[in-house]
C-alpha positions in Angstrom: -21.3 214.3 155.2 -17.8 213.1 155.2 -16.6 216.6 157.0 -15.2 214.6 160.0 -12.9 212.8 158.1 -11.3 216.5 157.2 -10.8 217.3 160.9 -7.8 216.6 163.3 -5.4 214.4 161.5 -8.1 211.9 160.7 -6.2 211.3 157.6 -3.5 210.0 158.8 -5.8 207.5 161.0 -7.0 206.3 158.2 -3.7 206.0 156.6 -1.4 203.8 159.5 -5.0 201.9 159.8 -5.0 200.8 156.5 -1.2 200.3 156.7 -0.7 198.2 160.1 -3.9 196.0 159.1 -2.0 195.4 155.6 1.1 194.5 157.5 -0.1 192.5 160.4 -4.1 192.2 160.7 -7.1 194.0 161.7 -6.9 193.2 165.3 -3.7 194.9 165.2 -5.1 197.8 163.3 -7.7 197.5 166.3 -5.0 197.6 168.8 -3.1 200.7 167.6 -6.8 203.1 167.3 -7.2 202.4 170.9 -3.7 202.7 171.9 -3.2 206.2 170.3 -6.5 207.4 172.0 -5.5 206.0 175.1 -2.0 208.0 174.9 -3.9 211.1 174.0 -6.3 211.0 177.2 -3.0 210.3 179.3 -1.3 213.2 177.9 -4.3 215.5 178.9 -6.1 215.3 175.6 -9.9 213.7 175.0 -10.4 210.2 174.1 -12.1 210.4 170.3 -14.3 207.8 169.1 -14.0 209.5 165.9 -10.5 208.7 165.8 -10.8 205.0 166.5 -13.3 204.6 163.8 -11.2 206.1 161.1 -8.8 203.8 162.2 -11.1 201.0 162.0 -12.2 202.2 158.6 -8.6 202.2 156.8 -8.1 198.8 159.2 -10.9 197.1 157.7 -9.7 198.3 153.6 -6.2 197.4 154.5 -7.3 193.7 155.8 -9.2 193.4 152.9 -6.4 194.8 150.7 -4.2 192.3 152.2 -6.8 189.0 152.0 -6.9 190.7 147.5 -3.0 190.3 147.3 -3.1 186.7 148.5 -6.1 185.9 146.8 -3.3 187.0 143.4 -0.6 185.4 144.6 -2.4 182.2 145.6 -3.9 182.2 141.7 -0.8 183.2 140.0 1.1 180.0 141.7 -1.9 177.6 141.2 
């Protein structure tokens, strides 16, 4: 069921999704997915929805990851 995540370098999607919506925000995260597929199709490659949604996916944990650490930090200084 989850085979697609296993092909290309859907990983690593996942990864600097998760990462640049943890940094900055999910549009950001947003931004980047359609960016990289964007390059890809310039540089004679397909565009891959697959792609953008495993980007999404690790976007969306990493926003949520971030919204968790300041939910801490805001209770820790209360």
């Amino acid at each position: 069921m989850l085979n697609w995540i296993k092909q290309s370098n859907r990983k690593k999607h996942l990864f600097y999704g998760w990462l640049i919506s943890l940094l900055g925000t999910i549009t950001a995260g947003t931004a980047a997915a359609l960016t990289a597929e964007f390059k890809d199709k310039q540089w004679g490659g397909k565009f891959d929805w697959l792609d953008v949604a495993a980007t999404e996916i690790g976007a969306i944990v990493g926003q949520l990851t971030q919204c968790g650490i300041v939910y801490m930090i805001y209770h820790m200084l209360k």
